[in-house]
N, C-alpha and C positions, 0 to 999 in steps of 0.2 A: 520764423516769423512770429509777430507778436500775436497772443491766444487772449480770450475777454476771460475771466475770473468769475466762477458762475458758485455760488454757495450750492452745495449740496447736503441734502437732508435724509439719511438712509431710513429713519424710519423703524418701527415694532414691527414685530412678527415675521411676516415674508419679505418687508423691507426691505432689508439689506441685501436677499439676494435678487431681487429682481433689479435692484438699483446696482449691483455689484455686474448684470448681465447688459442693462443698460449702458451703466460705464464703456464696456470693453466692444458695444459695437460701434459707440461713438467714436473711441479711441479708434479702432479700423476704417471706418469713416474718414477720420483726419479730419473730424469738427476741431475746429480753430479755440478749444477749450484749455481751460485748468479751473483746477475745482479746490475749494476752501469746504471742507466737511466740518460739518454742527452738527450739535445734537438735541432733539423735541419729545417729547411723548413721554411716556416707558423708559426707552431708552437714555435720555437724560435724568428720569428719574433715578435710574439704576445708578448711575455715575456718581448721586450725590447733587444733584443739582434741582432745579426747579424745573419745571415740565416744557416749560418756554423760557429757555436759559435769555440774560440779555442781552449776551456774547449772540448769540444766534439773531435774536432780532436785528442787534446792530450790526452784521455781516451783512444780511440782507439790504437793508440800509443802505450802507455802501456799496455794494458791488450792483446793488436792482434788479437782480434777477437770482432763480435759483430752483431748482430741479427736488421734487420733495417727494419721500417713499410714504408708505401708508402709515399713519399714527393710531394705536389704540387711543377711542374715546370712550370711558367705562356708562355703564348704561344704567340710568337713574341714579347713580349716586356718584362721588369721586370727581377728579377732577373735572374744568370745561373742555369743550373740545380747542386742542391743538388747531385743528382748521378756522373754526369759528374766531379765538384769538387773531392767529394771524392775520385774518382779512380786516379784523378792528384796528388790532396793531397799527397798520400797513397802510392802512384807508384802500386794500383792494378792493373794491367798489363793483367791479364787472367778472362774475363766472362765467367762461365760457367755455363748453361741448359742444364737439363737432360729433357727431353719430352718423355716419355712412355705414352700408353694405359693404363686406370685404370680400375679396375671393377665396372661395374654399371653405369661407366659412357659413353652415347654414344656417337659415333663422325662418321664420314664417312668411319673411317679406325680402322682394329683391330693388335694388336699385334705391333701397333709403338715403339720403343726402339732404342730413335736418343741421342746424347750430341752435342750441339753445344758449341765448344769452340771458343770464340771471343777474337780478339787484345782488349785493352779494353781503350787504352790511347792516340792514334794515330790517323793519316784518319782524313776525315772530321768532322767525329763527335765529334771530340776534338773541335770544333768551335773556330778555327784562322779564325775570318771575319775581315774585315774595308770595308771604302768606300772608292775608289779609287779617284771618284770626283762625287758630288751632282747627284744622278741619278744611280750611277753606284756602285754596292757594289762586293766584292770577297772574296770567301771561300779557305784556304789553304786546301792541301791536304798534308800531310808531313807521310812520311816513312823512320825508319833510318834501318841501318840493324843489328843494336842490337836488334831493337823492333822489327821486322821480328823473327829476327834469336831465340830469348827470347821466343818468344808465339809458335814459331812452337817447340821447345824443351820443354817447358812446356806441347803440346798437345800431341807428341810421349809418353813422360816420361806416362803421365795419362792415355794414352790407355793403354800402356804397364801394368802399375797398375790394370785395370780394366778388364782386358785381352781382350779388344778391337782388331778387327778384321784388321779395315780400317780405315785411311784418307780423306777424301776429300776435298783438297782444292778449293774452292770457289771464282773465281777472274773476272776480267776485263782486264786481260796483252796483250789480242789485241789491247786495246784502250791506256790503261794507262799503258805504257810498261816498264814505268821509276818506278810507284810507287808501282801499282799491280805487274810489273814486278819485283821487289825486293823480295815483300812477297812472290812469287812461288818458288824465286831461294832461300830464304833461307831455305822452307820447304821441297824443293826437297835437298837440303843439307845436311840439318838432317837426315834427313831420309834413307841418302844414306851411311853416314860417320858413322851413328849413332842408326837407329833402321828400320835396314831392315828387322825385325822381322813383324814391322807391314805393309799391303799394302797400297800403296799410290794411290791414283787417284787425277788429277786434274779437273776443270769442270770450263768454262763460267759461272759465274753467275747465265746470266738469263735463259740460259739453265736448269739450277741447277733447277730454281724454278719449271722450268715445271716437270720437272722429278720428283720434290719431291713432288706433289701433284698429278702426274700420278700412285706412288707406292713407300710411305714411306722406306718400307721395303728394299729395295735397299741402305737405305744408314745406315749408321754406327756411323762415329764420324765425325763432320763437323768441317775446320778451314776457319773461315773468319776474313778480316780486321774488322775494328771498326764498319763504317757505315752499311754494307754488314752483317756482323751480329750482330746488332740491327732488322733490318728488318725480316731475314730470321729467326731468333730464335723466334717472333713473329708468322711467319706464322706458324711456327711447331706448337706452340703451339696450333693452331686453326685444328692440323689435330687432337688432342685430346680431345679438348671440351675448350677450349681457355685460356687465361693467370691467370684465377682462380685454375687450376689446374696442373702448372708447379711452380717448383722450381729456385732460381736462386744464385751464387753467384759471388762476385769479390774478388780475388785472386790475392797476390802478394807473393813477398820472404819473409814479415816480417809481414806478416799479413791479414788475409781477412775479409769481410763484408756478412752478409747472409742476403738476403731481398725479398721479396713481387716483383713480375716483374710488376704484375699492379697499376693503377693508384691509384690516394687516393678517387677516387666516393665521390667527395664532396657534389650531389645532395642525394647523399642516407643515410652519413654518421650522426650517433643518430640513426640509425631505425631499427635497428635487422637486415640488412638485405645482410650485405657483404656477400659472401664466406672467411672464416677462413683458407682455406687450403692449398693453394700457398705458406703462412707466415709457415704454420708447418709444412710444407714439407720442407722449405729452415733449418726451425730449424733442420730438423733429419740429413740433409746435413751438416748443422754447427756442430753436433754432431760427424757425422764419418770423418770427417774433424780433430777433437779434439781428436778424439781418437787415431788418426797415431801421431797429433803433438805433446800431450801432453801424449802419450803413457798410457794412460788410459784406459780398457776394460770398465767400468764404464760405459763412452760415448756409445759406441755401442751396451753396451746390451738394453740403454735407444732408441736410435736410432731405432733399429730392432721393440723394442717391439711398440711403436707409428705409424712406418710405415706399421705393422700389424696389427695395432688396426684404420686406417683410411681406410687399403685397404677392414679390414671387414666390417666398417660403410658401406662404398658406395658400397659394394659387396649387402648387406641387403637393400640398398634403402633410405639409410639417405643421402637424397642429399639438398643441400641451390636451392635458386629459379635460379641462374641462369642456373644449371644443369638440371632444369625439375622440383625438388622438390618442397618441403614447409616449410623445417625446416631453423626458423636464424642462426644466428649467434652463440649465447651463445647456441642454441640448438643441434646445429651438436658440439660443442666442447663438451657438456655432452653425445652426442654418442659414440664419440673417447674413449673417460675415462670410459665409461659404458663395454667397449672391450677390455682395458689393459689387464686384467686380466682373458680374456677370452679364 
């Protein structure tokens, strides 16, 4: 039967094998795939190429979707980041992480079931720097109110989908009343002309944080700017047992990218000893993703049954070492596959 053509991106460091482990439970699955492999980061550089080759861009392009392993970004100096490009490239406009509690695995909090949905092309972390004069350097902060008004009707639209309770917008409009202050008015706008279906709350920031680490469960679906959530979608991850065990994606109108939120662990990378699971969790995401786009049931039944066959691994106690276990790499992925068909 005919398979959709999904570009894959293996990625620096622990890359390739957690994307190599990913592969081969898909393949058991019988996800309705085939895969076009490019190369980003490091590892394109190594080839002789440019860090965001244009073959890779234009794959993406064409095919709209694609499954991506972790890229080194070098730290204050050297190139941009790999991630940041692509979403400019791309116009991916919407990050979204989902961070649940999983079984088996502990963390300080039970029964977390947060999405954060982030601006993903805007704000500071779009990095507009220069130097003003020798000694003195400055970071833009830009907000338009298409990019506002875009990502808050994307987040409404996706609760809505997912039968999402709440909002919470996440800002700074005390201080920065021009830029934060945009993104409120335009998510209090949608919301009002357009999906008063779902509740809205707004929250300070740092307020935010405290509260989301006094009692997860209080909150629902998060929208923050670009910088604002980078940060905080990390810290959720850490209320579940940390960025090994979250999904992630970036999403636009014509296409999105499914990737690994953690680093590439270059010190570990050869040694059995990543966690695989972040990467095939983004994959089951890229699945029911494919299944709405490409009207496919195919997708989704492949989707459920992997996100059932992980949840009963780490229910049973097959956890990688950073979870508490002992099993690698290649070993928790022949757990996953040992439960498909359980």
């Amino acid at each position: 039967m005919a398979t959709h053509p999904v570009v894959i991106i293996p990625g620096d460091g622990i890359g390739p094998e957690v994307t190599a482990v990913a592969l081969r439970v898909l393949e058991a699955a019988e996800a309705p795939l085939s895969w076009v492999t490019h190369k980003a980061g490091i590892a394109a550089l190594e080839d002789g190429g440019d860090v965001l080759p244009q073959a890779t861009l234009e794959a993406i392009e064409h095919e709209r979707v694609a499954l991506k392993g972790p890229c080194t970004t070098p730290v204050g100096k050297g190139f941009a980041s790999i991630n940041v490009q692509l979403r400019k490239r791309l116009n991916l406009y919407a990050a979204v992480r989902p961070v649940r509690s999983l079984p088996g695995v502990r963390s300080r909090y039970e029964d977390v079931d947060l999405i954060i949905v982030r601006e993903n092309t805007e704000g500071l972390y779009s990095g507009v720097e220069n130097e003003v004069v020798p000694g003195v350097v400055m970071s833009m902060k830009v907000a338009t109110e298409v990019g506002c008004r875009r990502i808050a009707h994307w987040a409404f639209r996706f609760a809505t989908q997912r039968r999402r309770r709440k909002i919470t917008v996440m800002h700074k409009a005390n201080i920065m009343k021009l830029t934060d202050g945009l993104f409120l008015q335009e998510a209090e706008r949608v919301h009002a002309h357009e999906y008063p279906n779902i509740d809205l709350e707004t929250m300070i920031i740092d307020a935010g944080c405290m509260k989301l680490v006094q009692n997860p469960s209080q909150f629902d679906v998060l929208l923050l700017e670009n910088l604002y959530g980078d940060v905080v979608s990390d810290l959720c991850a850490g209320l579940v047992g940390g960025l090994g065990v979250v999904p992630g994606a970036n999403i636009g109108d014509r296409g999105a990218i499914f990737e690994a939120v953690h680093g590439s662990a270059p010190d570990i990378a050869g040694r059995d000893l990543a966690n695989p699971l972040a990467l095939l969790m983004s994959a089951v995401m890229m699945l029911n993703y494919m299944a709405d786009e490409r009207e496919d049931p195919r997708c989704k039944q492949s989707a459920d049954r992997i996100k059932a066959a992980y949840n009963k691994a780490l229910a049973d106690g097959c956890l990688t070492r950073d979870l508490g276990g002992d099993l690698g790499t290649r070993a928790f992925g022949d757990a996953v596959i040992e439960r498909l068909n359980g």
